[in-house]
N, C-alpha and C positions, 0 to 999 in steps of 0.2 A: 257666879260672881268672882272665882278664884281667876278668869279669864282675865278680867276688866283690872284685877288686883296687881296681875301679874307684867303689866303694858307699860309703866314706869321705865323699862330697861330701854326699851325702844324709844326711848327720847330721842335722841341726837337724830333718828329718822326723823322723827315729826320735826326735830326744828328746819331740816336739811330740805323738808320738802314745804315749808312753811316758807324757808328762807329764798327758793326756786320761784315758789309762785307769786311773793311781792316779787322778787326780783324780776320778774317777765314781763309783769304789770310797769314797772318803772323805764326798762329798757322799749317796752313796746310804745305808750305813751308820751316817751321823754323826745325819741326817734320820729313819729307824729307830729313832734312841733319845728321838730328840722326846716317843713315850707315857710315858720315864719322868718328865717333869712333873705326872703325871699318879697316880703310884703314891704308895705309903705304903712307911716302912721294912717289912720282916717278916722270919720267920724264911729266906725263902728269899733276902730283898735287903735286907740291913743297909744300916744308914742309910749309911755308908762307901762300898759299894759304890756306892748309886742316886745319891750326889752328884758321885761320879766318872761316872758314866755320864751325869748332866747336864752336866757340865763338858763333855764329849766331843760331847755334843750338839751344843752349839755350836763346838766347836774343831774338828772333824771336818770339817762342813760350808765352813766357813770357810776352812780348810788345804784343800778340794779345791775350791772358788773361786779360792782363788791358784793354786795347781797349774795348774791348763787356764789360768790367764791369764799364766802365767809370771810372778807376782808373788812378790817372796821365796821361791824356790822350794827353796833352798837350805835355807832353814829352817822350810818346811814340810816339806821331807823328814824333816829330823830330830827333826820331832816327832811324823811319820807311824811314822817308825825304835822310836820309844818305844814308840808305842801298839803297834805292832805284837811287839816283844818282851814288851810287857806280858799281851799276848793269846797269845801262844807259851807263856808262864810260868805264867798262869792254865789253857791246856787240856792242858800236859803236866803239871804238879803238883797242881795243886788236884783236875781235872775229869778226871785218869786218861788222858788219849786219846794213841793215841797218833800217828806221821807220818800216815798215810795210813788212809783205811779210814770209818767213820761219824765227821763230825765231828772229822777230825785236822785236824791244825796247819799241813800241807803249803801252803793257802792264805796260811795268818799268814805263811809263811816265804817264799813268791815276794813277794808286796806288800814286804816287807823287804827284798829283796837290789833290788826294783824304787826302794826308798826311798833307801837305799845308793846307788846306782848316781846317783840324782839331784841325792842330796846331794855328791856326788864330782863330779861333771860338772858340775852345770849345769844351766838352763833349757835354754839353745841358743839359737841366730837369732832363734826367731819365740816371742818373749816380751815382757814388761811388763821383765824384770828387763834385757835388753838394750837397749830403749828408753830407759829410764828411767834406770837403773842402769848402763848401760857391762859389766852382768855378762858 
């Protein structure tokens, strides 16, 4: 147990790679919606939905830029925290699905508690936001 006791030190790894893999997730995802520049309203993506989705295009990308560099990380989380409830609310209400199984929500909801956890912590050591910021 003196193992498990002793792993405290290694924070700033775990948030560094904590901070990596939302950030991958956002950059990857946000990058993805780049084709809706690309689309027309229609019956299946009102104009409402595709302007959000350009928005996202670019804030997505940009929130998981900061993330992996530890720049405002704070509050990219909590914009990650949105999107992500946002996407929880749209596949359990709207889109029927439900936790787990084709297309459940179970992903929207670790990326959340991962968004959460960053927003409450911290960058960590090896960041922009500790360099720069004193965070």
């Amino acid at each position: 147990m003196a193992f498990f006791s002793n792993l405290h030190h290694l924070s700033d790894w775990a948030l560094l790679f904590l901070r990596i893999g939302v950030g991958a997730i956002f950059l990857v995802h946000g990058s993805q919606k780049w084709a809706m520049w690309r689309r027309q309203p229609s019956a299946q993506m009102p104009a409402g939905l595709l302007s959000l989705l350009k928005v996202l295009s670019i804030a997505e990308p940009l929130g998981g830029l900061a993330m992996v560099a530890g720049l405002l990380t704070q509050l990219a989380a909590a914009g990650f925290a949105v999107v992500m409830l946002g996407a929880i609310r749209l596949k359990a209400t709207q889109m029927h699905k439900g936790f787990s199984g084709d297309n459940g929500w179970e992903f929207e909801l670790l990326v959340l508690t991962a968004a959460v956890a960053l927003f409450f912590i911290g960058a960590g050591g090896f960041s922009l936001d500790r360099l720069l910021l004193n965070l």
